[in-house]
N, C-alpha and C positions, 0 to 999 in steps of 0.2 A: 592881177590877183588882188582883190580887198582882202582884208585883215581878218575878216569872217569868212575865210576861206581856206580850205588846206593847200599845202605847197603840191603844186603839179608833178602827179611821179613821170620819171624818165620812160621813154620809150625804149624797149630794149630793140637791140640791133641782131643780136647774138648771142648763147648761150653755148659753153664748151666744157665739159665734163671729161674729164682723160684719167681712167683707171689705169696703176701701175699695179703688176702683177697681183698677188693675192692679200694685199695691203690694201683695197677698198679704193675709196675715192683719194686721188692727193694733189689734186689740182680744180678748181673749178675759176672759167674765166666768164665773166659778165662783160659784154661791148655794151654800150649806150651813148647817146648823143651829150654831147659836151655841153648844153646848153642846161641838162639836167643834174650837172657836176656838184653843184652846191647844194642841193636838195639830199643826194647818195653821202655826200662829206659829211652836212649835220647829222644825217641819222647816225653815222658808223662815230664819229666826233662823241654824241652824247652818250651809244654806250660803250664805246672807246677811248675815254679823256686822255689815257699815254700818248695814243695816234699821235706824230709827229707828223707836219708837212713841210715840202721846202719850194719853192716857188722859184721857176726859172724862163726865161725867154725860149724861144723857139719862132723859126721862120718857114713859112710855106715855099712854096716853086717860085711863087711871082715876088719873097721877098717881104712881104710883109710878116710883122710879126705879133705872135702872140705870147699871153700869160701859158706855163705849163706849170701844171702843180701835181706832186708826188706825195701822197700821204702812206705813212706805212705804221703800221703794228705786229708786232709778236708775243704769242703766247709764252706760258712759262714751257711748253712743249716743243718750241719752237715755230710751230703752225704762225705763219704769215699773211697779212693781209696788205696786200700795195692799191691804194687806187691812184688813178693818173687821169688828170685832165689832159687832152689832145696827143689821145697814146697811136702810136702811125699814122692817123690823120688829124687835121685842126677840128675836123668837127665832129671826133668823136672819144667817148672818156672809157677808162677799165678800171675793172673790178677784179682783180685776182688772190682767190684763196691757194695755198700751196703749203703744205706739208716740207718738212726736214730732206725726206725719202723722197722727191720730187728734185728738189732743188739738186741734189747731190745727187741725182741720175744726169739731171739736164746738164752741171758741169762736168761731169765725165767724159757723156756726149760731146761736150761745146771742145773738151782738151782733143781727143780724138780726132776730131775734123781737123785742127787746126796743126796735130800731128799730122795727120793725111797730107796736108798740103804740102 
């Protein structure tokens, strides 16, 4: 990429939309390849300057390892934005919006099973 050029957008891998009852959208997940992580970071970075990131190791099967990096934000409404460089595999990043009313379904869920067991 020359300097007279604009940064290469990510290709996307996958898009997932999950409606919880009559509350509208409260989760939207973007997959994309990891390799297009810093391009997705600036943009949300510049109109997100609170966005915090924390940057941690991470190893594949064979042991090698790599940078994994978590940026996240919230609204004053609580609305959530996490993105994650090499989110369940090394070569690919996520993008998730999530609402209040999302998150406090999915831990409900997560106590539940773990009752079940």
């Amino acid at each position: 990429m020359s300097a007279s050029t604009s940064p290469e957008v990510p290709t996307l891998s996958a898009i997932v939309i999950v409606n919880v009852g009559e509350n509208g959208i409260s989760r939207v997940l973007v997959s994309f390849k990891a390799n297009g992580f810093g391009t997705v970071r600036d943009g949300f970075a510049e109109k997100y300057p609170q966005m915090k990131c924390e940057t941690s190791d991470t190893k594949n099967r064979m042991g090698a390892g790599f940078d994994q990096i978590r940026c996240t934000y919230a609204d004053a409404a609580g609305n959530e934005l996490a993105l994650t460089k090499r989110a369940g595999r090394v070569d690919d990043s996520m993008l998730m919006l999530t609402t209040p009313a999302y998150r406090a379904a999915a831990e409900q869920k997560s106590a539940k099973e773990k009752k079940d067991l």
